[in-house]
N, C-alpha and C positions, 0 to 999 in steps of 0.2 A: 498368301494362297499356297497349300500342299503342290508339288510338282505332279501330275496326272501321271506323270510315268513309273512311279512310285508306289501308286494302287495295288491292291492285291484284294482279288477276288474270288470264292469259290462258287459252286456248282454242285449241288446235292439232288441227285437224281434216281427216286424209286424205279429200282427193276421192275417189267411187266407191273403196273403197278395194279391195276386192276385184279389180274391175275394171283398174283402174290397177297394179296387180302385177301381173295379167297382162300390161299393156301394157310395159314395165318392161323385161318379157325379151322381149318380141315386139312389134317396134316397125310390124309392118304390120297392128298391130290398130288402132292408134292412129286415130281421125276414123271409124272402124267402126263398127256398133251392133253391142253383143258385152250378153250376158247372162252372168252366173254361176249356177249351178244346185244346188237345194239337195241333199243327199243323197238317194241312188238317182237321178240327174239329172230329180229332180220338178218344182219350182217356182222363181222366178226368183228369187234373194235377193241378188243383185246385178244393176242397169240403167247403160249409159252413158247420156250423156245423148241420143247418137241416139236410144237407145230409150228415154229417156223420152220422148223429142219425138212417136216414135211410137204415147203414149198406152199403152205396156204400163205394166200396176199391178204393185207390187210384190207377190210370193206367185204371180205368174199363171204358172198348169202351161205347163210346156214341149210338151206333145200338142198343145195349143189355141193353140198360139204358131207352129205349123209350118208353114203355111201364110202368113203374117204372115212368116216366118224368110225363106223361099225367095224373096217377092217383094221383101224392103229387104235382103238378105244378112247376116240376124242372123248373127253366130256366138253357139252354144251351149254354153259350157265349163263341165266338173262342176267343184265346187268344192277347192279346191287351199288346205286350211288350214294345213299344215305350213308351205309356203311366207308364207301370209299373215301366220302368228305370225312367224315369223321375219323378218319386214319391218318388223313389227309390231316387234318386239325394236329393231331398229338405231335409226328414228326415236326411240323411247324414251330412247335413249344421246344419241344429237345433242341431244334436247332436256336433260338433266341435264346438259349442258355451258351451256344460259342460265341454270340456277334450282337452288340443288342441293333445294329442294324443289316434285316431281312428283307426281301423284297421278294413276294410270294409269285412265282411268275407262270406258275399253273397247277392243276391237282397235284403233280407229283413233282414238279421240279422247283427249288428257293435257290436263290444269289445270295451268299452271305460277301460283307465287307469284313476284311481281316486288317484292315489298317490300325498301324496302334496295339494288333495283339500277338504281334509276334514274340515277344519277350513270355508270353502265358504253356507254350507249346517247344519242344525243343527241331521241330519243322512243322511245316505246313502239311507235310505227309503224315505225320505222328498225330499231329492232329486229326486228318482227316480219317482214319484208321478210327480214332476213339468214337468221331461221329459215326461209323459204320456200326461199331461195337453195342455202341448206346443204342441206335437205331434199332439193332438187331434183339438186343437183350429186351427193350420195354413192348417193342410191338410186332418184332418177329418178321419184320419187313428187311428186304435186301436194295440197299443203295449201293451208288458210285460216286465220286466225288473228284471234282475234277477243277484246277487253282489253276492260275493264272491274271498276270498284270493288266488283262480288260476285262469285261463280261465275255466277250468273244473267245477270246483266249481260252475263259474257263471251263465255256460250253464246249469248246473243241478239246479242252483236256478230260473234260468228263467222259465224251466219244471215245477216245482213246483209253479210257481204264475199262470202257467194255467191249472193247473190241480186241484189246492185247493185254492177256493174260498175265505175262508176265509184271504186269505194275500192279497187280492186289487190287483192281477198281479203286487205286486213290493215285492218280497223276499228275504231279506238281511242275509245271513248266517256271517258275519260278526260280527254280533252284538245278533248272535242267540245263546242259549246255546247249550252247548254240547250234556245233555238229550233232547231236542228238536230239536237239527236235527237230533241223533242216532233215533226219534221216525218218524221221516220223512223219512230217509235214509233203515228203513226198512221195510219202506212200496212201496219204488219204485225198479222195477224190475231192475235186472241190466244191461240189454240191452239198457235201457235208458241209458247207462254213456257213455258219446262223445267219440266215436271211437272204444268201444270195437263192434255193428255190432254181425250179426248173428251167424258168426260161433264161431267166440271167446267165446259168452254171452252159446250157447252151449257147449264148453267143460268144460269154468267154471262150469255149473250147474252139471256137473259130476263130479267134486269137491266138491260139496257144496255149492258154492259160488251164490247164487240166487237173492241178493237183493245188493244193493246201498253199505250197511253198512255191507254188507259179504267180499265186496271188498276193502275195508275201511283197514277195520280188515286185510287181508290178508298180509302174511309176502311181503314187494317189492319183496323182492330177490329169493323168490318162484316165484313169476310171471314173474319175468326176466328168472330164469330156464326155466317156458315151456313157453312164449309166445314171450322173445324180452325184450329188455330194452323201448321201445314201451308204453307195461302193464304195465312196471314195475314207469316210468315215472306218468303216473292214478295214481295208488294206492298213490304215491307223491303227486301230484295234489289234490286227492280228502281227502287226511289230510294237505291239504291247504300250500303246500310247491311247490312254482310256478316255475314248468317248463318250461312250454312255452312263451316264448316274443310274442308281441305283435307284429304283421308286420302292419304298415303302410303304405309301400309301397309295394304292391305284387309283386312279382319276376314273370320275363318275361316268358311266354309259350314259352315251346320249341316247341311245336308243334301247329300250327293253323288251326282249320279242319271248313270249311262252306260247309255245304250240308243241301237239303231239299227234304221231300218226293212232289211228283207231284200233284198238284190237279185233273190233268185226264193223262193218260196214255200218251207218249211220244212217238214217232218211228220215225221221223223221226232224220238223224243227226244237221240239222238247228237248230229244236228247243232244242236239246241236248246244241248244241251248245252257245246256247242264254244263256242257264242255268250256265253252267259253266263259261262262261265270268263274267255273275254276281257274282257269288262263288266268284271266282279270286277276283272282287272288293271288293265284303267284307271283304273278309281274307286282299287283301293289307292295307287295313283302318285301321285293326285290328294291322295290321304288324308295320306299319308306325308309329301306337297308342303308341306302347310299344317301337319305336325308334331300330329296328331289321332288317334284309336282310336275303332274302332267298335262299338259295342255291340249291334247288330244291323242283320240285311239283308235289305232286301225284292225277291224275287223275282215279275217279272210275265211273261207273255205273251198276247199277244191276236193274233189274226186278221183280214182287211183287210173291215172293214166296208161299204167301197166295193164290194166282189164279194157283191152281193147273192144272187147265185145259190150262192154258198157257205154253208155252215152256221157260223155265229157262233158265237166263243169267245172269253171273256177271262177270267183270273184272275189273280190276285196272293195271297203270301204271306209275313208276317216270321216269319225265326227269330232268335230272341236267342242272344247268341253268351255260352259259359259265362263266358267274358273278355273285355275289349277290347281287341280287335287292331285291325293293319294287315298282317298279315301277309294277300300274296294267294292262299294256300295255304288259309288257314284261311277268308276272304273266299268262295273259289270251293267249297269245301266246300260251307259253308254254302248258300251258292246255290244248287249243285246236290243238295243235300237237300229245297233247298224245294220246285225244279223237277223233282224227281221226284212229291212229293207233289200239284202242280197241275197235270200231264200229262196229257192227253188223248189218245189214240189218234183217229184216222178225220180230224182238221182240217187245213186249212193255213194252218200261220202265216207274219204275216206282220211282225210285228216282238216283241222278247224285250227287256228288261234290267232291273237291279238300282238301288236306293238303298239307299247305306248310311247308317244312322240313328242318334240315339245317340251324337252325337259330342263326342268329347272330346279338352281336352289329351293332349298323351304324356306330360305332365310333372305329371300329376295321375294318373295311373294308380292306379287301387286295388287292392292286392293281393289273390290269392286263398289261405285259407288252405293251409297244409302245399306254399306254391309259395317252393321258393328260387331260382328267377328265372333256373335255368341254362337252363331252356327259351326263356324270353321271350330274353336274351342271345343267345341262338345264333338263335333269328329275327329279331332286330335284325339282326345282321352277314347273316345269309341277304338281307333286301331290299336293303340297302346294298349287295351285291354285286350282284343281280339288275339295281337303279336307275344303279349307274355303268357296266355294263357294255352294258345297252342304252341308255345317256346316250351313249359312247362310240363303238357299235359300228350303233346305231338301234336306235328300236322293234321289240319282237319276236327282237332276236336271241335273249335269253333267255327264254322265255316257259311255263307250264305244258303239262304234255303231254293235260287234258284239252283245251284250246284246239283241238287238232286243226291238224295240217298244210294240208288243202287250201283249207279253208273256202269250200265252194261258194255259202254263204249270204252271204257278204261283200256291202256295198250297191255300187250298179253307179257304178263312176265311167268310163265310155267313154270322155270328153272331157278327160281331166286332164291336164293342162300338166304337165312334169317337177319335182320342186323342186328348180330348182335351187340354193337357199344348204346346203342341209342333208342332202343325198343325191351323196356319190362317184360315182354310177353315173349319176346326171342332173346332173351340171355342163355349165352353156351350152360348147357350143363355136365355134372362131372358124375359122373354114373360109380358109386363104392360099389366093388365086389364082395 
C-alpha cells in the first residue's frame, strides 16, 4: 500500500463561475458588476467582483438591489444553467486530459490525483498554470488552482491563489516551505478550512483556535474529544496526512427532490397539476441517470408565506408505489393522485414539487408476483426512447400530455442570456461588416 502522506492533490476552481459564462459570450460585460439571479429572478446567487466590492451579500433580493442597480450599473441576469452545466462539462474533459483520475465535486470545482505524474510537468505549479491556460484559451473561463498533500490542503491552497495575488492563482503547498505556509496559515481565518462551517469555526474560537495554523497545531485527539473523528480527520488533513479518497464516481442520491417556485401565483388544480407532472419528469431523468427505481413519491404544495395578506397553505403527501419504477408515466400518476388528495380550492400557490423516495438499484429490482416482466420490458425501451430522443432533439421535445402545453406557471426567467453550446436556435452569431 502507497504511504497516504505521499499524495498529491489538486483543486481547479472556476472564478464567479456563473458570472464568467456569461462573460464568456458577452465580452462587454467583462470589468461590469453583473449579478446572476436565482429562480423567478429573486436573489443574487451569483456576484462579480465589482459587486462584491459594492458590499452586495450573497442571497441579497434583486427588489432591494434596484436602486443600488441604477446608481453603479449592476446588470441583472436570470440564471442560465443549461449553459453553465455545459461549460461546466467541457472544463471537466480538459481537465481528464492532466489526471485520468477526477472527482467532479460540484458545477465549478474538480479534485484531480497527481500521484505518479510528477515526472509529465517540471512542477506542480507549471502545471497548474498550463490548466489555467488551456482552460482559458478553449472556453474563455478563469480558474484557480490550488495542490496540496490532502484534499483539504488543496482546497485551502486553491483559497489562497485567490486571495493573494502574488501566487498567479496557482499555489502549490507542495513544494512550499514549512515557514511560508505557517506565515500564510496564520493569516487565514479558520472558518475558511473545508467543512469546519460556522458553528464549529465558533466554538474553536472559544478555544483559541482562530486561524488556519491554530488548527494545524491543535492536538487530533482533542478535536476528536469535542467535535467527532470528523475534525479530528482536518487536523490530519491539514498536516498533509490524506484522509479523504478521491470519489470519482459519485454515489447514487437516495433521495431526488424537483420542485420550483411559480412565476405568478397558481389556483387552479390543472395548472397544479401541469407542474408536477413535469417534477415527475425530471426527477425520472434524474432517477434513470443514476440507474435506480423508486418506491415511492411525495407530493407537496405550499403557498407564499411572505403574502401575509393571503390565506396560508401547505401540504404534502407519500404514496407508495405497487412496484418500483422509473417509469415517468407511472411517476406522474402517482403524483398526481397525491395532488389531487392535498388540493385545496380558494388559495394561491405559490410553489409545488415531488421527492422520489425509496430508492433503489434497477439491478436489484424485486419481482412482483404472477409479473412476467413483458410490462416492465416494454417500459424500459418506452424511457429509453423518451431519454434519447429528448437527449437528441432537447428537453421537452417528448414530454407527457398531462405537463400541459403552455405553462403559464413556469418560473420568470426575463433576463436569460441564450444558451448558446446546447440550443440550435441560440447559437452566438458573428455579424461580417
Amino acid at each position: 500500500m502507497s504511504d497516504p502522506t505521499k499524495q498529491i492533490f489538486a483543486l481547479v476552481d472556476v472564478n464567479n463561475m456563473y458570472v464568467s459564462c456569461e462573460r464568456a459570450f458577452n465580452p462587454r460585460l467583462r470589468d461590469r458588476p453583473v449579478v446572476v439571479l436565482s429562480n423567478n429572478d429573486g436573489c443574487a446567487v451569483a456576484r462579480s467582483n465589482e459587486v462584491k466590492a459594492l458590499g452586495v451579500p450573497m442571497g441579497a433580493p434583486w427588489f432591494q438591489m434596484r436602486d443600488l442597480a441604477r446608481q453603479h450599473g449592476i446588470v441583472g441576469l436570470s440564471s442560465n444553467y443549461t449553459l453553465y452545466a455545459d461549460m461546466s462539462n467541457r472544463i471537466m474533459t480538459i481537465l481528464r486530459t492532466y489526471s485520468p483520475n477526477v472527482e467532479v465535486y460540484s458545477i465549478d470545482e474538480s479534485f484531480l490525483s497527481l500521484n505518479g505524474l510528477s515526472g509529465l510537468w517540471d512542477s506542480p505549479t507549471v502545471m497548474g498554470q498550463d490548466i489555467r491556460a488551456k482552460v482559458a484559451q478553449w472556453t474563455s473561463l478563469p480558474v484557480c488552482v490550488g495542490i496540496g498533500q490532502s484534499k483539504t490542503l488543496a482546497k485551502l491552497a486553491n483559497h489562497v491563489a485567490k486571495k493573494f495575488p502574488l501566487f498567479d492563482s496557482v499555489t502549490d503547498f507542495t513544494t512550499m516551505s514549512e515557514a511560508r505556509t505557517a506565515w500564510l496559515l496564520r493569516r487565514i481565518d479558520v472558518g475558511e478550512v473545508w467543512g469546519v462551517g460556522r458553528r464549529i469555526g465558533a466554538k474553536l474560537r472559544t478555544m483559541d483556535i482562530t486561524t488556519v495554523q491554530d488548527l494545524k497545531d491543535a492536538p487530533p485527539s482533542t478535536m476528536r474529544a469535542h467535535f467527532g473523528v470528523v475534525l479530528e480527520r482536518t487536523c490530519n488533513e491539514l498536516r498533509g496526512i490524506s484522509c479523504l479518497e478521491l470519489e470519482e464516481v459519485a454515489p447514487p442520491r437516495k433521495e431526488i427532490v424537483s420542485s420550483r417556485s411559480f412565476g405568478t401565483m397558481v389556483i387552479t388544480a390543472a395548472e397544479l397539476g401541469e407542474s408536477i407532472s413535469t417534477y415527475a419528469a425530471r426527477a425520472g431523468e434524474k432517477l434513470r441517470g443514476q440507474h435506480s427505481l423508486c418506491g415511492a413519491v411525495h407530493v407537496f404544495v405550499q403557498t407564499n408565506r411572505f403574502r401575509e395578506q393571503d390565506e396560508q397553505y401547505s401540504n404534502g403527501i407519500t404514496i407508495p408505489l405497487v412496484e418500483p419504477s422509473a417509469d415517468n408515466r407511472i411517476l406522474a400518476g402517482a403524483a398526481l393522485h397525491g395532488l389531487a388528495m392535498i388540493f385545496r380550492d380558494g388559495f394561491k400557490y405559490k410553489k409545488a414539487g415531488i421527492m422520489l423516495m425509496d430508492l433503489q438499484p434497477d439491478a436489484q429490482r424485486q419481482g412482483v408476483l404472477f409479473d412476467g416482466g413483458q410490462d416492465r420490458a416494454r417500459s424500459v425501451r418506452a424511457m429509453a426512447a423518451l431519454d434519447s430522443l429528448n437527449e437528441r432533439f432537447g428537453r421537452d421535445t417528448v414530454h407527457l400530455g398531462s405537463a400541459g402545453l403552455v405553462r403559464r406557471w413556469a418560473m420568470l426567467s426575463e433576463n436569460r442570456t441564450p444558451r448558446y453550446t446546447t440550443n440550435w436556435q441560440e447559437l452566438p452569431k458573428v455579424l461580417a461588416h
